[in-house]
Each structure stands twice: as C-alpha cells, then as structure tokens.
VOZADREN-553960 format. One record per residue: residue in three letters; x, y, z of N, C-alpha, C, O in turn; residue number from 0. Coordinates in steps of 0.1 Angstrom, whole numbers. Last residue first. Layout:
<pts>
<pt type="ALA" n_east="X" n_north="Y" n_up="Z" ca_east="X" ca_north="Y" ca_up="Z" c_east="X" c_north="Y" c_up="Z" o_east="X" o_north="Y" o_up="Z" seq="NUM"/>
...
</pts>
This chain:
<pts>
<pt type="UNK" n_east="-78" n_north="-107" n_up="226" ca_east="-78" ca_north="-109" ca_up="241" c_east="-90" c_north="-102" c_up="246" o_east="-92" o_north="-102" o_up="258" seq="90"/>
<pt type="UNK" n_east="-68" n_north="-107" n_up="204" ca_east="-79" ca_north="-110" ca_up="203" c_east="-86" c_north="-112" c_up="221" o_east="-96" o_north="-118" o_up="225" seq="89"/>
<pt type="UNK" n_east="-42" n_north="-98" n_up="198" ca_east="-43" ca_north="-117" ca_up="200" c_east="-63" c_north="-117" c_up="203" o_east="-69" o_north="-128" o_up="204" seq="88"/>
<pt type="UNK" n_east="-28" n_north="-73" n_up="187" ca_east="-37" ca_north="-75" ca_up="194" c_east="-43" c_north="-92" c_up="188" o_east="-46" o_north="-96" o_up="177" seq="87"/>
<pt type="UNK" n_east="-5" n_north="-62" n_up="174" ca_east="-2" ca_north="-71" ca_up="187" c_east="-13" c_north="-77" c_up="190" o_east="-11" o_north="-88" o_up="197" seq="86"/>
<pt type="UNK" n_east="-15" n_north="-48" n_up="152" ca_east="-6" ca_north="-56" ca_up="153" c_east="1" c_north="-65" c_up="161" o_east="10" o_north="-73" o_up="158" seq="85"/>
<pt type="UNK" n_east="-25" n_north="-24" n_up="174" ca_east="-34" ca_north="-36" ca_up="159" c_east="-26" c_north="-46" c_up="160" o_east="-29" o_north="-55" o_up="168" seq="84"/>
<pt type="UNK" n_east="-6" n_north="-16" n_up="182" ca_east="-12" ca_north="-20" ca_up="192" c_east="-23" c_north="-33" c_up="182" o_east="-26" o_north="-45" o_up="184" seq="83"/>
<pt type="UNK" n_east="3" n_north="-1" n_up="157" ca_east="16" ca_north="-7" ca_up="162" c_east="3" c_north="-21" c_up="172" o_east="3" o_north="-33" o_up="169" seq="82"/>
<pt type="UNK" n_east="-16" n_north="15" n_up="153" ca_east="-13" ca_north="4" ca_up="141" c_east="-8" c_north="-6" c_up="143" o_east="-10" o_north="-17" o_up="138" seq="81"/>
<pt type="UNK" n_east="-19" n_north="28" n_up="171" ca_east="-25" ca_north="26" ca_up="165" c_east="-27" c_north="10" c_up="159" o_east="-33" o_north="0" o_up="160" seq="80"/>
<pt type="UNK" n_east="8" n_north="47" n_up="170" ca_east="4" ca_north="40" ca_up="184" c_east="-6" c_north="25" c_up="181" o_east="-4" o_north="14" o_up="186" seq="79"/>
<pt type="UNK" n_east="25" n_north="46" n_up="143" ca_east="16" ca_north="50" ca_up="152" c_east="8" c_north="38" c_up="157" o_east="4" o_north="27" o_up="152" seq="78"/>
<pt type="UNK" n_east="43" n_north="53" n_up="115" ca_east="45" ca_north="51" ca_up="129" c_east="34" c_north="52" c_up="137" o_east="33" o_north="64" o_up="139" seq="77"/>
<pt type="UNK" n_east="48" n_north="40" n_up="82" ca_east="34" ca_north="44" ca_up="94" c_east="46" c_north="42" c_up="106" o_east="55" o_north="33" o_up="106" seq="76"/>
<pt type="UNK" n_east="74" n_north="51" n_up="57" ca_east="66" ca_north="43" ca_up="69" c_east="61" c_north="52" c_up="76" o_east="64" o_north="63" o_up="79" seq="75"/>
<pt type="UNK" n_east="67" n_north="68" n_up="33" ca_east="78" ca_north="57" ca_up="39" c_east="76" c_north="47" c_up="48" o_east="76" o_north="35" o_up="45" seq="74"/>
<pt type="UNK" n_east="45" n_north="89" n_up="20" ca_east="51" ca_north="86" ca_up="33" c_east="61" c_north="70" c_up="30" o_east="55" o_north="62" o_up="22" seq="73"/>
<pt type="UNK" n_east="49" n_north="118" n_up="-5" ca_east="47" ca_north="105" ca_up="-3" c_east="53" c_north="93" c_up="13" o_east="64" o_north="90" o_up="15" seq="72"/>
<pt type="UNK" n_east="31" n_north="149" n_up="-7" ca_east="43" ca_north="142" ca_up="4" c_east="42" c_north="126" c_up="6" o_east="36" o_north="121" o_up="16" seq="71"/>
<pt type="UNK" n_east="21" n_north="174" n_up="-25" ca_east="18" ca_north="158" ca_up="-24" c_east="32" c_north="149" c_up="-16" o_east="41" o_north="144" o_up="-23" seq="70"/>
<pt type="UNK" n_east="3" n_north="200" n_up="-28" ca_east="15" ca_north="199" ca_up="-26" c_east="18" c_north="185" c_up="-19" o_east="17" o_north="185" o_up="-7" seq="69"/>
<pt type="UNK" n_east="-18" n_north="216" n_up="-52" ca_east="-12" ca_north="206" ca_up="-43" c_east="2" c_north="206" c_up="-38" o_east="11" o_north="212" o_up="-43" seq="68"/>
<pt type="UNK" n_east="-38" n_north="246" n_up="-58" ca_east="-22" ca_north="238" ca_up="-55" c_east="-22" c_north="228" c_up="-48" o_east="-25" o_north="229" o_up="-37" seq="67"/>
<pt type="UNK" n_east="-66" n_north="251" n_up="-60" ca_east="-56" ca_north="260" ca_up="-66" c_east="-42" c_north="254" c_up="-70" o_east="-36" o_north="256" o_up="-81" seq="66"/>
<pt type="UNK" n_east="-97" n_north="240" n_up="-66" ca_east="-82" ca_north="233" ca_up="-68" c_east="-72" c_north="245" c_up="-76" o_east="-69" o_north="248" o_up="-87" seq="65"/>
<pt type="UNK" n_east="-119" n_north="244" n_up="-84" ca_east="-117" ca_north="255" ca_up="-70" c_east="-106" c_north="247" c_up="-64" o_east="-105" o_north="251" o_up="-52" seq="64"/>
<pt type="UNK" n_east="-123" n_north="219" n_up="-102" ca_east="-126" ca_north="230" ca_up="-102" c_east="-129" c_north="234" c_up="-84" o_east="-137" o_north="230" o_up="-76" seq="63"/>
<pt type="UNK" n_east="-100" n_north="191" n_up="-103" ca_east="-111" ca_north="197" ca_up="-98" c_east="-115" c_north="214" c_up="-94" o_east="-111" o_north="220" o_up="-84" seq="62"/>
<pt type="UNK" n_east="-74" n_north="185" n_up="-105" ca_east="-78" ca_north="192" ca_up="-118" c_east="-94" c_north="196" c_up="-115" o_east="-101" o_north="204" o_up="-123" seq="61"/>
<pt type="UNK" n_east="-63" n_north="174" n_up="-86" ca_east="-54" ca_north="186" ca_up="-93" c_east="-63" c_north="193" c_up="-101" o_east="-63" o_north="205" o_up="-103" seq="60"/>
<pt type="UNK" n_east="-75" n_north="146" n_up="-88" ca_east="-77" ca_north="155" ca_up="-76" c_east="-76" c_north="168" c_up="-76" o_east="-83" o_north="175" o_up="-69" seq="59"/>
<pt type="UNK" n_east="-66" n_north="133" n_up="-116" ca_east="-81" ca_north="137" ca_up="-108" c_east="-81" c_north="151" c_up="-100" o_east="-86" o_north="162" o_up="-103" seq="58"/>
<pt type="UNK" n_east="-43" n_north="131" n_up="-120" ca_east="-47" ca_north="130" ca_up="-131" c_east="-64" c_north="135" c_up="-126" o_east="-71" o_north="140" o_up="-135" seq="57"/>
<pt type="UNK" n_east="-25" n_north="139" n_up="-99" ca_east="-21" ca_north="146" ca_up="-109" c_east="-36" c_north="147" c_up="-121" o_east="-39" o_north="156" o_up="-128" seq="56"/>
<pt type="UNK" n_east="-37" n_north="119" n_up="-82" ca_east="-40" ca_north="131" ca_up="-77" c_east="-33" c_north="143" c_up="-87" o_east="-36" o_north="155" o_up="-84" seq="55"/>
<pt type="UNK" n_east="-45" n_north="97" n_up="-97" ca_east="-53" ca_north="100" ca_up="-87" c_east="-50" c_north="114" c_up="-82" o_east="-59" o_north="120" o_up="-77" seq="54"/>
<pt type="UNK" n_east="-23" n_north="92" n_up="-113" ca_east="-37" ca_north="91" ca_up="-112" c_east="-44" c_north="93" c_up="-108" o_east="-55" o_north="93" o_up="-115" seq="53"/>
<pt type="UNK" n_east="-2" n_north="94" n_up="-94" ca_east="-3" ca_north="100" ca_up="-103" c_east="-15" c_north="99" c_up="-108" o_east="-20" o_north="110" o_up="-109" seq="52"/>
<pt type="UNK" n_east="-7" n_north="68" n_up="-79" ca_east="-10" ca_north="81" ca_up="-68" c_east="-8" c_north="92" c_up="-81" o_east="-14" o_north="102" o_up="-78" seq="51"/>
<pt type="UNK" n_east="-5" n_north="46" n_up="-94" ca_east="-19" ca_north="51" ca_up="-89" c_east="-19" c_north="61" c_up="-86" o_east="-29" o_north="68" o_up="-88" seq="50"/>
<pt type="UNK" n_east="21" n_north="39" n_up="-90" ca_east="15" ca_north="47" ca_up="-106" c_east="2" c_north="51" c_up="-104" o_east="-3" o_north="59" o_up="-112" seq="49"/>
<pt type="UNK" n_east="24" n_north="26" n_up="-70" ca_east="26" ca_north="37" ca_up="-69" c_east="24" c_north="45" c_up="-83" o_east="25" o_north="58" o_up="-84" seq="48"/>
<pt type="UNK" n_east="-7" n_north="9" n_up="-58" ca_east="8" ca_north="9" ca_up="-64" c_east="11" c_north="22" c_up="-65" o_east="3" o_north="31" o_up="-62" seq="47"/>
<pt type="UNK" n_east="-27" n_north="8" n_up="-39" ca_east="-23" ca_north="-3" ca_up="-41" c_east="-8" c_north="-2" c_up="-44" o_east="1" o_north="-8" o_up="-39" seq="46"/>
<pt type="UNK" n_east="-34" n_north="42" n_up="-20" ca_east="-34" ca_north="34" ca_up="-33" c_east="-23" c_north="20" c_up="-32" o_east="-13" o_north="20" o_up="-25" seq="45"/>
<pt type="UNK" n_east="-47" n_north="66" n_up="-2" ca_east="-39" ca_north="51" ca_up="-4" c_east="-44" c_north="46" c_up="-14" o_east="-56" o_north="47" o_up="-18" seq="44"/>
<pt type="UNK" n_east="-40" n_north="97" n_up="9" ca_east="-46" ca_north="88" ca_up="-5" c_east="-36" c_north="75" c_up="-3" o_east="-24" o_north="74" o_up="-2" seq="43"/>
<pt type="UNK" n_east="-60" n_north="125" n_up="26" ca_east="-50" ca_north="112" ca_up="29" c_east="-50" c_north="101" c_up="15" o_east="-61" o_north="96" o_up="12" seq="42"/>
<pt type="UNK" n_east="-55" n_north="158" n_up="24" ca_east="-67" ca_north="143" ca_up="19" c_east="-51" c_north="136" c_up="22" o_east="-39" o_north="139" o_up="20" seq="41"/>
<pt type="UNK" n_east="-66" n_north="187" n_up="38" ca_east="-57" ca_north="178" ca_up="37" c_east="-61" c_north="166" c_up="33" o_east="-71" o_north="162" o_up="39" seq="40"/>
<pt type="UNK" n_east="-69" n_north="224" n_up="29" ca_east="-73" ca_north="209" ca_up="32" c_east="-65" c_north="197" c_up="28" o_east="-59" o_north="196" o_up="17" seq="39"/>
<pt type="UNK" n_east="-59" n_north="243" n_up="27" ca_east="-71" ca_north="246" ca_up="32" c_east="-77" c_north="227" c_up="40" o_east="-84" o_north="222" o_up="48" seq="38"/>
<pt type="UNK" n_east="-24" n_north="254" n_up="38" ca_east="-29" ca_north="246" ca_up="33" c_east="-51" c_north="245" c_up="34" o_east="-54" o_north="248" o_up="45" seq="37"/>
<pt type="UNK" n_east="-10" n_north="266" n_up="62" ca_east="-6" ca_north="266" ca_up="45" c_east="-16" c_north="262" c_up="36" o_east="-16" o_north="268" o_up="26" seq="36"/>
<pt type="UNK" n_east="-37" n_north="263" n_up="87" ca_east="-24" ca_north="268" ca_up="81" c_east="-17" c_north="269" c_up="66" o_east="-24" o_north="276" o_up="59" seq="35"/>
<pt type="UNK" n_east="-63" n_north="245" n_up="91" ca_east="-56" ca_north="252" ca_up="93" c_east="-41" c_north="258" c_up="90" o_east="-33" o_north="250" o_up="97" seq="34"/>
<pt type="UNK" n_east="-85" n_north="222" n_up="74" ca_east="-73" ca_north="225" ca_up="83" c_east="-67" c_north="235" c_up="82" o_east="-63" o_north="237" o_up="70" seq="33"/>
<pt type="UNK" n_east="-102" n_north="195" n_up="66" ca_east="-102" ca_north="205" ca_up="67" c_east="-92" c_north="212" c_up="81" o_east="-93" o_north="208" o_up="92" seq="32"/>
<pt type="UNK" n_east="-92" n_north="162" n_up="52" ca_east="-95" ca_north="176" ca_up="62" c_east="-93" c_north="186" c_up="64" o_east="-81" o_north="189" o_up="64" seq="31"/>
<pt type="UNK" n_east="-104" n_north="132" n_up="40" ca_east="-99" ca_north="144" ca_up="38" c_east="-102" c_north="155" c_up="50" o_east="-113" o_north="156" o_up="56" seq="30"/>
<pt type="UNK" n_east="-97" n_north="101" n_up="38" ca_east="-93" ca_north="109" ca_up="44" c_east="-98" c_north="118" c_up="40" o_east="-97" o_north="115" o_up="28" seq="29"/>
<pt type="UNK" n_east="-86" n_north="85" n_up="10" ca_east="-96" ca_north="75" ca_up="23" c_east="-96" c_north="85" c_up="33" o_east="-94" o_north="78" o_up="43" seq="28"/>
<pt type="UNK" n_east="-90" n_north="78" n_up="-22" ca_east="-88" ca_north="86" ca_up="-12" c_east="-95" c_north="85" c_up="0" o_east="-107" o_north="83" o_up="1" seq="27"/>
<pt type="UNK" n_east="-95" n_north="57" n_up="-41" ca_east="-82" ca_north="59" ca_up="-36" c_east="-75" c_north="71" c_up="-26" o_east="-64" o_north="73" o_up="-23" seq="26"/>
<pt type="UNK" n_east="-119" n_north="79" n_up="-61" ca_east="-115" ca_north="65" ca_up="-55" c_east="-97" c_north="66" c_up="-54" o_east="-89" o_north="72" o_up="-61" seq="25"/>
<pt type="UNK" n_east="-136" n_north="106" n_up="-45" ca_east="-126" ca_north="100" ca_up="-52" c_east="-122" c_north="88" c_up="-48" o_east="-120" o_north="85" o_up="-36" seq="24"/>
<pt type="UNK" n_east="-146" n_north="116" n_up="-23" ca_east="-156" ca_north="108" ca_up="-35" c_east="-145" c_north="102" c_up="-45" o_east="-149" o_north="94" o_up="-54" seq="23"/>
<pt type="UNK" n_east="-133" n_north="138" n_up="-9" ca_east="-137" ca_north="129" ca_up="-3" c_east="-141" c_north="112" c_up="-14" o_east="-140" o_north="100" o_up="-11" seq="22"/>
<pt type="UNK" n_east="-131" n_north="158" n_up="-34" ca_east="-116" ca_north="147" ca_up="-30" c_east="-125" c_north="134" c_up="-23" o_east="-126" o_north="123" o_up="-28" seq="21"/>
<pt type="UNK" n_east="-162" n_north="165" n_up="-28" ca_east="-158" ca_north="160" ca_up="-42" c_east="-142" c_north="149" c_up="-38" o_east="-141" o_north="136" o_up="-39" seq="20"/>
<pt type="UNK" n_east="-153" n_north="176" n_up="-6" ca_east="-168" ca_north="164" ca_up="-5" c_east="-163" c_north="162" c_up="-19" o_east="-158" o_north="150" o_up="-19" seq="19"/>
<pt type="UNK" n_east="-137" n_north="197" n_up="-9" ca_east="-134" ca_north="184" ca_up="1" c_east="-141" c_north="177" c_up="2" o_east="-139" o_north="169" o_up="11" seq="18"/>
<pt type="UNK" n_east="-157" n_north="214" n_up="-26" ca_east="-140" ca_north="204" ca_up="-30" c_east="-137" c_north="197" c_up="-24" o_east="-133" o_north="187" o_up="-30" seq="17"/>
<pt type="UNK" n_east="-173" n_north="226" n_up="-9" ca_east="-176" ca_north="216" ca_up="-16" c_east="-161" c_north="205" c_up="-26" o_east="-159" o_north="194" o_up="-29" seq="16"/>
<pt type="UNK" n_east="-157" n_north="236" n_up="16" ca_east="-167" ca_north="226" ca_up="16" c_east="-167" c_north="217" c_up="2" o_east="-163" o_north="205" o_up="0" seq="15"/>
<pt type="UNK" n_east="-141" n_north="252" n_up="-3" ca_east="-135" ca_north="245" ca_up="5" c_east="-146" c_north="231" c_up="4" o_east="-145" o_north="221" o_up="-2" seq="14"/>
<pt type="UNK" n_east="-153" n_north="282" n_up="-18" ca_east="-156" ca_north="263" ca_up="-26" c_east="-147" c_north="253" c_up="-17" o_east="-145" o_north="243" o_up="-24" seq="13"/>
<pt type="UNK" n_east="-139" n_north="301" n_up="-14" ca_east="-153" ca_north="301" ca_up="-12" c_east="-161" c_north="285" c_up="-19" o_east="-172" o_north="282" o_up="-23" seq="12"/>
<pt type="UNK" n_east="-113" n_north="301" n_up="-18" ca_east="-117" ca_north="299" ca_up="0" c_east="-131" c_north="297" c_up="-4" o_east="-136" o_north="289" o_up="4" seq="11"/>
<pt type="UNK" n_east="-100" n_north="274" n_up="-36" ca_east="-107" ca_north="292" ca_up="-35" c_east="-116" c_north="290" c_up="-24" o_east="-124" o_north="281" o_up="-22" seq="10"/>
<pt type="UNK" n_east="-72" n_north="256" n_up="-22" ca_east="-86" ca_north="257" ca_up="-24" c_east="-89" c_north="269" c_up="-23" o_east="-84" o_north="277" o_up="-15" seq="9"/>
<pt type="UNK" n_east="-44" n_north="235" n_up="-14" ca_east="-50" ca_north="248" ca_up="-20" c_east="-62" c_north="249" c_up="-28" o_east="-62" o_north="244" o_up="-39" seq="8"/>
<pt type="UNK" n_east="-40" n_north="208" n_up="3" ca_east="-45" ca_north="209" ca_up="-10" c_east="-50" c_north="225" c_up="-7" o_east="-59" o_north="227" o_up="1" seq="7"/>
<pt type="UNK" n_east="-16" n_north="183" n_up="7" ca_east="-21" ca_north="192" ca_up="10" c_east="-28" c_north="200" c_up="-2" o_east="-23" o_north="200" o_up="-14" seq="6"/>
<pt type="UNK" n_east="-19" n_north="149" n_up="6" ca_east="-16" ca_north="159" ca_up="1" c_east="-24" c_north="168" c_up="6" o_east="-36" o_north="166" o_up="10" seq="5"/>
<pt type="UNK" n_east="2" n_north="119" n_up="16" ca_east="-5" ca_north="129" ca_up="22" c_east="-3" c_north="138" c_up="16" o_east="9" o_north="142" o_up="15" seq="4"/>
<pt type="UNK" n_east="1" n_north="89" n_up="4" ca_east="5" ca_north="99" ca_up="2" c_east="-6" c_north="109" c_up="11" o_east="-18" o_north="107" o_up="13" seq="3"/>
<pt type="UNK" n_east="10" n_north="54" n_up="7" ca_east="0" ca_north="64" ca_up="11" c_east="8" c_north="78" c_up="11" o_east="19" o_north="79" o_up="15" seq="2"/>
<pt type="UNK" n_east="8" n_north="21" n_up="-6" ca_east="13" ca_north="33" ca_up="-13" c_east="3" c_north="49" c_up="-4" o_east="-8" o_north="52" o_up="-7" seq="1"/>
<pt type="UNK" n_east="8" n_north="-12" n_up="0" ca_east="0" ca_north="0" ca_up="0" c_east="9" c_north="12" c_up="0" o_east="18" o_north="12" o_up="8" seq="0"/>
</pts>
C-alpha cells in the first residue's frame, strides 16, 4: 500500500464543496479541513505507486476550485494505532 499525504490549496469560497468532491474520489480515504498553508488535507492510499499519479495529478489537481497541491509520499506508518493492531491476540 502506497500512502500519500496531500495538502491541498482551495478558492476559499468552494473549500466545503471540494473536500466532498476529493472525499468521492477512488483511492482517497481521508480528507480535512485545516488550518495553516494549506485549506485541506486528503490522505490517498493506493495499491501501487503509478496510482497516486492518477489520482492526484490526473483527478484531484484538476477539480474546479483546486488552486495547488502539494503531495508528500510517506515511507513508513508510525503510530500508536497500528503498532497495538498488530499485537492484538484478540484478548
């Protein structure tokens, strides 16, 4: 699994509806609204890595009131989460 976190530049008066449109996109499992650089943030997992061009060069980019992406591919999950999933015996 392939997870990219992109930050996404939005015309302030179409945020809502842009982040319900990324939300609808296949291979995006996340999106949020947020504070700072950025208006909103979508989380995208994808199978392979020629997907996330697909999906966020070939889709997500091109949605009307989509000013800038800015797309940070992750390496490895750290979290508490995942880590405790992965232990859990069903106890």
């Amino acid at each position: 699994m392939v997870t990219a976190i992109v930050m996404v530049s939005v015309e302030t008066d179409k945020i809502p509806e842009v982040a319900q449109q990324i939300a609808e996109l296949d291979g995006v499992s996340e999106v949020y609204s947020v504070a700072g650089d950025a208006d909103l943030i979508a989380i995208v997992r994808v199978r392979e890595f020629d997907q996330i061009a697909e999906t966020i060069a070939g889709r997500l980019s091109k949605l009307p009131g989509v000013v800038d992406t800015d797309t940070h591919i992750a390496f490895r999950a750290y979290s508490r989460h995942d880590l405790d999933a992965a232990f859990d015996i069903g106890s």
